[in-house]
PyMOL Python script that loads the backbone (N, CA, C, O; Angstrom):
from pymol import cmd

cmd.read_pdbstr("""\
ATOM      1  N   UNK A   1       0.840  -1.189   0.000  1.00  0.00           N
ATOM      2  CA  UNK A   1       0.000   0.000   0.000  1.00  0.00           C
ATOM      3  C   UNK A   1       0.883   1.250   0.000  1.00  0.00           C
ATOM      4  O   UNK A   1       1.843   1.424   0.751  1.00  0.00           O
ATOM      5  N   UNK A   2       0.391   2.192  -1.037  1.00  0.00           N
ATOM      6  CA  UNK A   2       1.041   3.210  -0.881  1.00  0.00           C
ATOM      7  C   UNK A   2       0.877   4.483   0.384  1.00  0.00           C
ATOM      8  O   UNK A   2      -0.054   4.783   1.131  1.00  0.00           O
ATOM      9  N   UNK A   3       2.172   4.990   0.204  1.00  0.00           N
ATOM     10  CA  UNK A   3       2.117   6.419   1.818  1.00  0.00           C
ATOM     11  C   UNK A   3       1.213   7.356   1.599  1.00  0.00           C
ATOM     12  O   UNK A   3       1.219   7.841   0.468  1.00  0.00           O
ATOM     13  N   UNK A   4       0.251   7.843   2.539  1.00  0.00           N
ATOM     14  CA  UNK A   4      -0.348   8.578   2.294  1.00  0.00           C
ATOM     15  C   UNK A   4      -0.119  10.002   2.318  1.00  0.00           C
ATOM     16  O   UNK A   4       0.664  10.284   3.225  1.00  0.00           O
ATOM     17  N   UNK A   5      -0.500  10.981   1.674  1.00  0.00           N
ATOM     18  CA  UNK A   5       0.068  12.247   1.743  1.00  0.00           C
ATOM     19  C   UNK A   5      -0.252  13.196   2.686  1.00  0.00           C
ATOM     20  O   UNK A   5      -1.401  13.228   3.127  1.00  0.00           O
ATOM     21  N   UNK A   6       0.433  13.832   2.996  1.00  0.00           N
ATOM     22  CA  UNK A   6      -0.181  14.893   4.227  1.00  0.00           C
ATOM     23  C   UNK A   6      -0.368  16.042   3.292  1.00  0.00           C
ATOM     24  O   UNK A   6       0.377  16.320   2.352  1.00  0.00           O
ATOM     25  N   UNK A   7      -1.698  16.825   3.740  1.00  0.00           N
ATOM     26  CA  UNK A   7      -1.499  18.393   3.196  1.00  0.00           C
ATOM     27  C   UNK A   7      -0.955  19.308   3.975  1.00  0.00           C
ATOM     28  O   UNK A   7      -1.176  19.418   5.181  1.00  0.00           O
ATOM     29  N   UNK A   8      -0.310  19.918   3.393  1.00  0.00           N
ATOM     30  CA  UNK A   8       0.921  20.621   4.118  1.00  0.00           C
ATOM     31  C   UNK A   8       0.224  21.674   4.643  1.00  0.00           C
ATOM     32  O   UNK A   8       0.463  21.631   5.850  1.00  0.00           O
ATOM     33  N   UNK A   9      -0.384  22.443   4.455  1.00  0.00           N
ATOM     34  CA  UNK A   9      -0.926  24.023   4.518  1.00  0.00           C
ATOM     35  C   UNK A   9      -2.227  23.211   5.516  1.00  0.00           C
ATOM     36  O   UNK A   9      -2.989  24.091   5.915  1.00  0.00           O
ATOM     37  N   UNK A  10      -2.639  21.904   5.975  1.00  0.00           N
ATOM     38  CA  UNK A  10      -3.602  21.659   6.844  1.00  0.00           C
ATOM     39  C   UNK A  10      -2.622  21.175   8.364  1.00  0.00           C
ATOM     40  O   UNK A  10      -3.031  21.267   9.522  1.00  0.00           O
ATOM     41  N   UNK A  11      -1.076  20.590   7.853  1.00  0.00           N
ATOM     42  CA  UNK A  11      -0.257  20.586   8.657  1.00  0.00           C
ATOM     43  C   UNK A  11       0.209  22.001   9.386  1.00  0.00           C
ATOM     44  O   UNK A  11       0.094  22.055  10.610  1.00  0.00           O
ATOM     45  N   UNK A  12       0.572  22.797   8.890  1.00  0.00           N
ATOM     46  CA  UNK A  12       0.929  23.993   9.612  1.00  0.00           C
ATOM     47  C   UNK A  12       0.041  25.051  10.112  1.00  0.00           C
ATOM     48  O   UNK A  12       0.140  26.124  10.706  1.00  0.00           O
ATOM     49  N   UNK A  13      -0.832  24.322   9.639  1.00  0.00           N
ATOM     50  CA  UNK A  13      -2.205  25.012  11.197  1.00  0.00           C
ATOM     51  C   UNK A  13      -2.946  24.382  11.831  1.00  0.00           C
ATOM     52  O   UNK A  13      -3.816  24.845  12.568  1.00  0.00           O
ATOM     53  N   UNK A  14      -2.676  23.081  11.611  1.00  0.00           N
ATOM     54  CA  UNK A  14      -3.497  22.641  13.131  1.00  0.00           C
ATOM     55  C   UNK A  14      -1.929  21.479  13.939  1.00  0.00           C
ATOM     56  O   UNK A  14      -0.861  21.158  13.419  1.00  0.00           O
ATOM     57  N   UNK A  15      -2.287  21.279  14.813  1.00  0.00           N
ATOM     58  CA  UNK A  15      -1.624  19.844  15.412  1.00  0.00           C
ATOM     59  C   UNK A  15      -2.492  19.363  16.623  1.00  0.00           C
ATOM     60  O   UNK A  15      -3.209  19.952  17.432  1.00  0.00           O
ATOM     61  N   UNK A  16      -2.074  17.810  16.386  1.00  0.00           N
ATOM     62  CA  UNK A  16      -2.707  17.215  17.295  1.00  0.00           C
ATOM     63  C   UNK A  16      -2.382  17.296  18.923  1.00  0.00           C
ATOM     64  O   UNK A  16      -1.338  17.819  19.313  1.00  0.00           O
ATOM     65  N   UNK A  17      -3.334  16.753  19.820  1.00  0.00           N
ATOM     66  CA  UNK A  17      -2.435  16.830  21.149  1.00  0.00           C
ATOM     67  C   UNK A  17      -2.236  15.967  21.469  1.00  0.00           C
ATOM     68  O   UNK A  17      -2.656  15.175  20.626  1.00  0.00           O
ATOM     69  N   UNK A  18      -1.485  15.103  22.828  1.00  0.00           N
ATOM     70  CA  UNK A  18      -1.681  14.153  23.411  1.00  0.00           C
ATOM     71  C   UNK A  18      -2.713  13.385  22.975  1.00  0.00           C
ATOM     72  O   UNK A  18      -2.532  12.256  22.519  1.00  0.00           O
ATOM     73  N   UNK A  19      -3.968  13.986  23.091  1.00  0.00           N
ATOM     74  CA  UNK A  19      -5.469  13.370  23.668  1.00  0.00           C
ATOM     75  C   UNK A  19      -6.048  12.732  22.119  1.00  0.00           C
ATOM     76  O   UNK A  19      -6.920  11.877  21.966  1.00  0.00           O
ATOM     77  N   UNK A  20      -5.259  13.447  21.066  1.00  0.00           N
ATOM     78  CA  UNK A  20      -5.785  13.096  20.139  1.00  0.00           C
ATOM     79  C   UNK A  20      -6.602  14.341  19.285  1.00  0.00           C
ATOM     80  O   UNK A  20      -6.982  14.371  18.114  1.00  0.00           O
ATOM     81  N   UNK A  21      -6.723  15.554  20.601  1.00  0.00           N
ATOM     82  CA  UNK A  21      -7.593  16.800  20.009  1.00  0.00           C
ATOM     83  C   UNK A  21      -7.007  17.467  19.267  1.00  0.00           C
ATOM     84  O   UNK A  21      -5.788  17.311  19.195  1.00  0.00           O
ATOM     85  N   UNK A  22      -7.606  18.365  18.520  1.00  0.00           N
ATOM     86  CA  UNK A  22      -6.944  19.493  17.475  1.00  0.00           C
ATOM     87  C   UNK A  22      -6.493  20.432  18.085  1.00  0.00           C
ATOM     88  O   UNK A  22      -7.216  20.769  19.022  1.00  0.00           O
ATOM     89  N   UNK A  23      -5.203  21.266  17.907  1.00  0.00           N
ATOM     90  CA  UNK A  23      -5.466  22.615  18.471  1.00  0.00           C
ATOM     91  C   UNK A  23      -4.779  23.507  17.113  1.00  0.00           C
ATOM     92  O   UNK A  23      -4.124  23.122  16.144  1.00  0.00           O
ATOM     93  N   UNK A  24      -5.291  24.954  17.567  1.00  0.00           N
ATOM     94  CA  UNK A  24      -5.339  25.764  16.478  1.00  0.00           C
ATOM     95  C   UNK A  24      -5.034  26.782  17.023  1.00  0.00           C
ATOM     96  O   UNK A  24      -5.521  27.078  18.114  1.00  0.00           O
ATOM     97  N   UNK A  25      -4.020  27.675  16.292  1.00  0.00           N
ATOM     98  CA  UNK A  25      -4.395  29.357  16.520  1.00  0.00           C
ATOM     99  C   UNK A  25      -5.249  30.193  16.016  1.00  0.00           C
ATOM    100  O   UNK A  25      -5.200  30.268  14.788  1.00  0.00           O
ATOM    101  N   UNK A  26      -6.134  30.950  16.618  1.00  0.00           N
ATOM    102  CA  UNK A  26      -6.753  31.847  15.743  1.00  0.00           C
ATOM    103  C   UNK A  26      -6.262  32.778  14.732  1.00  0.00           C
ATOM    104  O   UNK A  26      -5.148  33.289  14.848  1.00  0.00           O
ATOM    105  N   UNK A  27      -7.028  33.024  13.753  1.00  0.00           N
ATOM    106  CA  UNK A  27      -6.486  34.003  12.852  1.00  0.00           C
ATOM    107  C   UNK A  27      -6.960  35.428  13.063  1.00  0.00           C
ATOM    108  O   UNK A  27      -7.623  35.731  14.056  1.00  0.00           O
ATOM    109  N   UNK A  28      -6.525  36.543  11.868  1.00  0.00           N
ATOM    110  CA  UNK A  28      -6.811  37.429  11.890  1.00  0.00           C
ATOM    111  C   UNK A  28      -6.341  38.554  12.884  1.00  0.00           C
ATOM    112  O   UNK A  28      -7.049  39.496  13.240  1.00  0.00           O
ATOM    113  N   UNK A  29      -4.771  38.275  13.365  1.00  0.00           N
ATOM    114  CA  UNK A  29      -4.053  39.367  14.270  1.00  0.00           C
ATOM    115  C   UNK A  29      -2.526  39.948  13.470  1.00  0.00           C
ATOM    116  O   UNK A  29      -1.756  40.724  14.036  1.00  0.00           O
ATOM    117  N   UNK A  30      -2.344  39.502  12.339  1.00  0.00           N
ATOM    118  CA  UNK A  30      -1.332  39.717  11.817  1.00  0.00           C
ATOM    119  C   UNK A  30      -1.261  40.981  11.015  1.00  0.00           C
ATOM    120  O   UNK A  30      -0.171  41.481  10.737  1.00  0.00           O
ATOM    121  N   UNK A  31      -2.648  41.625  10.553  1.00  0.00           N
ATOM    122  CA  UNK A  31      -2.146  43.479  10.448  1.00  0.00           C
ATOM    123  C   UNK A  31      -3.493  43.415  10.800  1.00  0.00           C
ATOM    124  O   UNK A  31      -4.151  42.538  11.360  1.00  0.00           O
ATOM    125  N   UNK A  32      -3.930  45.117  10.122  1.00  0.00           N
ATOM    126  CA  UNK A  32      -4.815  46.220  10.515  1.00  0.00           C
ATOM    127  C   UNK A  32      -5.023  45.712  12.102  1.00  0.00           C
ATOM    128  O   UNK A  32      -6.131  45.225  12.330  1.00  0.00           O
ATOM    129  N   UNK A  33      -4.067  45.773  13.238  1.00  0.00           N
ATOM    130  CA  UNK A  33      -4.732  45.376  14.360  1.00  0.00           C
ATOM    131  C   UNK A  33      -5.214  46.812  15.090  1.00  0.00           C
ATOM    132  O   UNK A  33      -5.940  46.770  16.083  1.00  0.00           O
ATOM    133  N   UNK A  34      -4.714  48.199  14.470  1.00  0.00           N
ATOM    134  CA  UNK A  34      -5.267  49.334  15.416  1.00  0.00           C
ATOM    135  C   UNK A  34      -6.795  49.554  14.912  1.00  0.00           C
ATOM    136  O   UNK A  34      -7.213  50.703  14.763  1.00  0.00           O
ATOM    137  N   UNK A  35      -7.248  48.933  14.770  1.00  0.00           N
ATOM    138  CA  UNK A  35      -8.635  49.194  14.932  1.00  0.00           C
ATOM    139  C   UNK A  35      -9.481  48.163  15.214  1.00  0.00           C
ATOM    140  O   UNK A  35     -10.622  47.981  14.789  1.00  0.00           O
ATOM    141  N   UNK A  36      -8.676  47.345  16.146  1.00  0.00           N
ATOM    142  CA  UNK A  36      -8.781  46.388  17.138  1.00  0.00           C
ATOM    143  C   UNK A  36      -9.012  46.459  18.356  1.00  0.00           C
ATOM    144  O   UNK A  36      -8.047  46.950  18.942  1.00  0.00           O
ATOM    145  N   UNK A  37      -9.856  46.194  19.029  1.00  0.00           N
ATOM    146  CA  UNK A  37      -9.787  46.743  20.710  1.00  0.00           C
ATOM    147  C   UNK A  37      -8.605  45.243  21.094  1.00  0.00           C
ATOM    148  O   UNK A  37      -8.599  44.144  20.540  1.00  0.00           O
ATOM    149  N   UNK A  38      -7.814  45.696  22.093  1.00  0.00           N
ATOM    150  CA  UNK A  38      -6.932  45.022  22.673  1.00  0.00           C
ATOM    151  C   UNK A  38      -7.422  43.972  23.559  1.00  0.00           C
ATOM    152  O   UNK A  38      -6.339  43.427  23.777  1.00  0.00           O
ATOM    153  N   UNK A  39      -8.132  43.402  24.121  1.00  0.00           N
ATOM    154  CA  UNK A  39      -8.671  42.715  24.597  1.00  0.00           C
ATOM    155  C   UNK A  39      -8.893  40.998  23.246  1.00  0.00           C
ATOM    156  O   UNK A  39      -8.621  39.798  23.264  1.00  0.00           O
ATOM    157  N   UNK A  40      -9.533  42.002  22.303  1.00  0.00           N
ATOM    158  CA  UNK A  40      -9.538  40.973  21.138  1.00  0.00           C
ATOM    159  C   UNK A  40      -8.437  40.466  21.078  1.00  0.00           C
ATOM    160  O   UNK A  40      -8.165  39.274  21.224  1.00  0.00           O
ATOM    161  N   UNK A  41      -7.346  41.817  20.738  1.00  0.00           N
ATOM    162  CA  UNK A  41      -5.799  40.958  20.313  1.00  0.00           C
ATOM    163  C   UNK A  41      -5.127  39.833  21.319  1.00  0.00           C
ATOM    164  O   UNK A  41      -4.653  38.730  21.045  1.00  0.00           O
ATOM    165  N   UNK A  42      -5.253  40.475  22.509  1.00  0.00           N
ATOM    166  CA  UNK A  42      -5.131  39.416  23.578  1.00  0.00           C
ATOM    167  C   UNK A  42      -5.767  37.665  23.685  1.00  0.00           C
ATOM    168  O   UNK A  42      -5.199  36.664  24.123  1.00  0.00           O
ATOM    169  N   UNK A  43      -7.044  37.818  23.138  1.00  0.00           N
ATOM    170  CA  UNK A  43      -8.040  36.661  23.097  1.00  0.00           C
ATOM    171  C   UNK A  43      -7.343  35.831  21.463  1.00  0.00           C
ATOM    172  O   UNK A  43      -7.296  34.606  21.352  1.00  0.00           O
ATOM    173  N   UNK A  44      -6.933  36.669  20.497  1.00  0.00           N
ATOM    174  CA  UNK A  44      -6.446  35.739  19.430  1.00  0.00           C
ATOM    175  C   UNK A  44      -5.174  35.144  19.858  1.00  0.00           C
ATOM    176  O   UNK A  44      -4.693  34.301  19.101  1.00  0.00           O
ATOM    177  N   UNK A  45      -4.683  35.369  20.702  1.00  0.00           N
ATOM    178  CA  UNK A  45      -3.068  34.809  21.003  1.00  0.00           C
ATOM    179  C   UNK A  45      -3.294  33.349  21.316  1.00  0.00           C
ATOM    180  O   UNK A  45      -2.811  32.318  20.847  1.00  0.00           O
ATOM    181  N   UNK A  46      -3.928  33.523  21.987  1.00  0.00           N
ATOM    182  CA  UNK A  46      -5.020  32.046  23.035  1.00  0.00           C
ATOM    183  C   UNK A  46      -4.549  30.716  21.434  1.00  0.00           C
ATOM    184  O   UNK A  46      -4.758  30.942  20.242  1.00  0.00           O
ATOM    185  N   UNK A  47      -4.028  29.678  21.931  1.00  0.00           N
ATOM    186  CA  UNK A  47      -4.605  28.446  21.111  1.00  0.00           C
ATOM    187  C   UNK A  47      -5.950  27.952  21.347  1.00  0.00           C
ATOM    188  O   UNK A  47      -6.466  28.349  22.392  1.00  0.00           O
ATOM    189  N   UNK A  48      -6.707  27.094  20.537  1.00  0.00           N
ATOM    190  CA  UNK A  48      -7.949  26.640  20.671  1.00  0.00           C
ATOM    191  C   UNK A  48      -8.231  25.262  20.642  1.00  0.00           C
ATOM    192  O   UNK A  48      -7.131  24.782  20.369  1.00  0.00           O
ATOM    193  N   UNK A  49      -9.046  24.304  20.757  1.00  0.00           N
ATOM    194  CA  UNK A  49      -9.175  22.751  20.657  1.00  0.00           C
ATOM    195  C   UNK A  49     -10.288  23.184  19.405  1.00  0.00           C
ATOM    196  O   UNK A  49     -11.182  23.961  19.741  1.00  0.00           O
ATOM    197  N   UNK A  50     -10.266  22.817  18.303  1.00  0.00           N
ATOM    198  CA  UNK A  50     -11.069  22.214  17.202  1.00  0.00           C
ATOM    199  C   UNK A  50     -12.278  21.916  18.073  1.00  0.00           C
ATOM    200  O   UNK A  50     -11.930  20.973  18.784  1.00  0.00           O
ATOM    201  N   UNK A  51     -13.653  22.291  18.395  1.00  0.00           N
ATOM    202  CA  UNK A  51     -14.588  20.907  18.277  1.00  0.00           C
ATOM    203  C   UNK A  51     -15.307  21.332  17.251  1.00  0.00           C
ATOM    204  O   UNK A  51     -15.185  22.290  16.487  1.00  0.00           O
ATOM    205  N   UNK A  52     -16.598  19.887  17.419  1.00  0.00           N
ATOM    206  CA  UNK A  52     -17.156  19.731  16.272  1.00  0.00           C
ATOM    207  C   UNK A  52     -16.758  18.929  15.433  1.00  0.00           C
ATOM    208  O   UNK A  52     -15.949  19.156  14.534  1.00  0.00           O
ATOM    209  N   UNK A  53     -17.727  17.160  15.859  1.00  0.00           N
ATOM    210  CA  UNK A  53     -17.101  15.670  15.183  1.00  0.00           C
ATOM    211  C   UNK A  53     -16.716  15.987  13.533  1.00  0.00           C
ATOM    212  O   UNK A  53     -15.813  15.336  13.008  1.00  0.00           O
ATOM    213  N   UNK A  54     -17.231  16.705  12.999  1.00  0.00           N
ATOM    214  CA  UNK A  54     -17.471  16.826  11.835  1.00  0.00           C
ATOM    215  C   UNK A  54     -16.501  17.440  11.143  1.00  0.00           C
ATOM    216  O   UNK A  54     -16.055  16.770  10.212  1.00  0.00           O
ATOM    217  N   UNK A  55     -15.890  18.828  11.352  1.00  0.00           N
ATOM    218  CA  UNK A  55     -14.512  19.492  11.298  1.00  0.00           C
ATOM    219  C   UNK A  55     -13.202  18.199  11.879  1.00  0.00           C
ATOM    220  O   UNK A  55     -12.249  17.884  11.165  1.00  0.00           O
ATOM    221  N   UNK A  56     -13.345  17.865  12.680  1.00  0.00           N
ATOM    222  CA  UNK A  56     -12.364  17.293  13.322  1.00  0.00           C
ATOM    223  C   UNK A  56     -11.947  15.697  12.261  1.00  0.00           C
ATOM    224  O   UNK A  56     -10.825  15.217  12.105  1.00  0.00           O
ATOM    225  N   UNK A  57     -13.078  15.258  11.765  1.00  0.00           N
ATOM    226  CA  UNK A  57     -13.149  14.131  10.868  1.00  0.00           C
ATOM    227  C   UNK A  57     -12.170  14.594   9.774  1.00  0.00           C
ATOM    228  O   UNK A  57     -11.034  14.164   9.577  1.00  0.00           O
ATOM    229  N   UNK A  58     -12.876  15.624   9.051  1.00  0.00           N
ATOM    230  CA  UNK A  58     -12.271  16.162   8.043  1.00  0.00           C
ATOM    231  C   UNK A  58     -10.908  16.550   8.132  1.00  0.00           C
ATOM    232  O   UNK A  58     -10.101  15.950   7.423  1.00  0.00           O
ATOM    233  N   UNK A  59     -10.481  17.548   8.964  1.00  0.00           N
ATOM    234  CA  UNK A  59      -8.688  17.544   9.682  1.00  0.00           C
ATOM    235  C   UNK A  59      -8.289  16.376   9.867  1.00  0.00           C
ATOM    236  O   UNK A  59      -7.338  16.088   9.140  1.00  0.00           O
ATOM    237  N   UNK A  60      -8.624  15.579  10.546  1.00  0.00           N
ATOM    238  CA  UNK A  60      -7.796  14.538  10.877  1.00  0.00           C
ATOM    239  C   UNK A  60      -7.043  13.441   9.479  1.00  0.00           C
ATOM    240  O   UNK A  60      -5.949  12.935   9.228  1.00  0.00           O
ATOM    241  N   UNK A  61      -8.550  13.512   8.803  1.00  0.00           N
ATOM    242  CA  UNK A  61      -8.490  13.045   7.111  1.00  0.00           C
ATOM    243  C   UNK A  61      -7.088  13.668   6.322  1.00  0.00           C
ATOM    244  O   UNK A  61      -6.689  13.201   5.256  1.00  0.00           O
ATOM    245  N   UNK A  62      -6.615  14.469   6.828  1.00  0.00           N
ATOM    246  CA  UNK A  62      -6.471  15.125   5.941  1.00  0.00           C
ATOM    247  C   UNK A  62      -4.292  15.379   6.295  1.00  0.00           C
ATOM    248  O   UNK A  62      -3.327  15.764   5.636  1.00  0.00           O
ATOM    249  N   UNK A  63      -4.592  14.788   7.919  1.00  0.00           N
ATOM    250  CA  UNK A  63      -3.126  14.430   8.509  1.00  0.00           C
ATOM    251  C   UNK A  63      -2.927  12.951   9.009  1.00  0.00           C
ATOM    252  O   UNK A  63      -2.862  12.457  10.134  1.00  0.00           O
ATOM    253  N   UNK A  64      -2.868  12.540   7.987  1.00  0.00           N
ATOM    254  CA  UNK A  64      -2.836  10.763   8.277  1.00  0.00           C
ATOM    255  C   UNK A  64      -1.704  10.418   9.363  1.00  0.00           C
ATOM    256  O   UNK A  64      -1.946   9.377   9.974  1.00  0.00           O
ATOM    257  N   UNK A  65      -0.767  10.937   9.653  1.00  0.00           N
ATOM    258  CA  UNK A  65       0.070  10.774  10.624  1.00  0.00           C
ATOM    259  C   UNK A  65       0.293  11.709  11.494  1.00  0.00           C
ATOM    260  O   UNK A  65       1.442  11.785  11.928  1.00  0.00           O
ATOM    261  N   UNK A  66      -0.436  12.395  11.847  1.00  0.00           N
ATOM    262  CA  UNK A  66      -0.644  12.980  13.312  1.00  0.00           C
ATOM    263  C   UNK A  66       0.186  14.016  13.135  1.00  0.00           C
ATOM    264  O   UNK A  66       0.375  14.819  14.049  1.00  0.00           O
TER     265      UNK A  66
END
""", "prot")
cmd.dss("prot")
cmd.show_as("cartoon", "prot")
cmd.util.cbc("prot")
cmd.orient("prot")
């Protein structure tokens, strides 16, 4: 059987954890942030867990080797 491929650009934004969960950074802090209240910018720094069986199916599909 042949290796399966990873997508690269689904690799460098999510990874798995321990548990098996997704985690993610949020987007949308990398310009126009002054017309941002700071609190927001603070809250995008935060990593996140993926839920939602359905998203998570699809990611996972999509990094056959973790």
């Amino acid at each position: 059987m042949a290796k399966l491929k990873t997508k690269k650009g689904v690799a460098k934004r999510f990874k798995l954890t321990k548990s098996k969960k997704i985690k993610y950074f949020h987007g949308g802090k990398r310009h126009l942030a002054t017309c941002k209240a700071g609190k927001r910018i603070r809250k995008l720094r935060r990593a996140a867990i993926l839920d939602g069986r359905k998203q998570a199916a699809f990611v996972k599909s999509m990094l056959p080797y973790g």
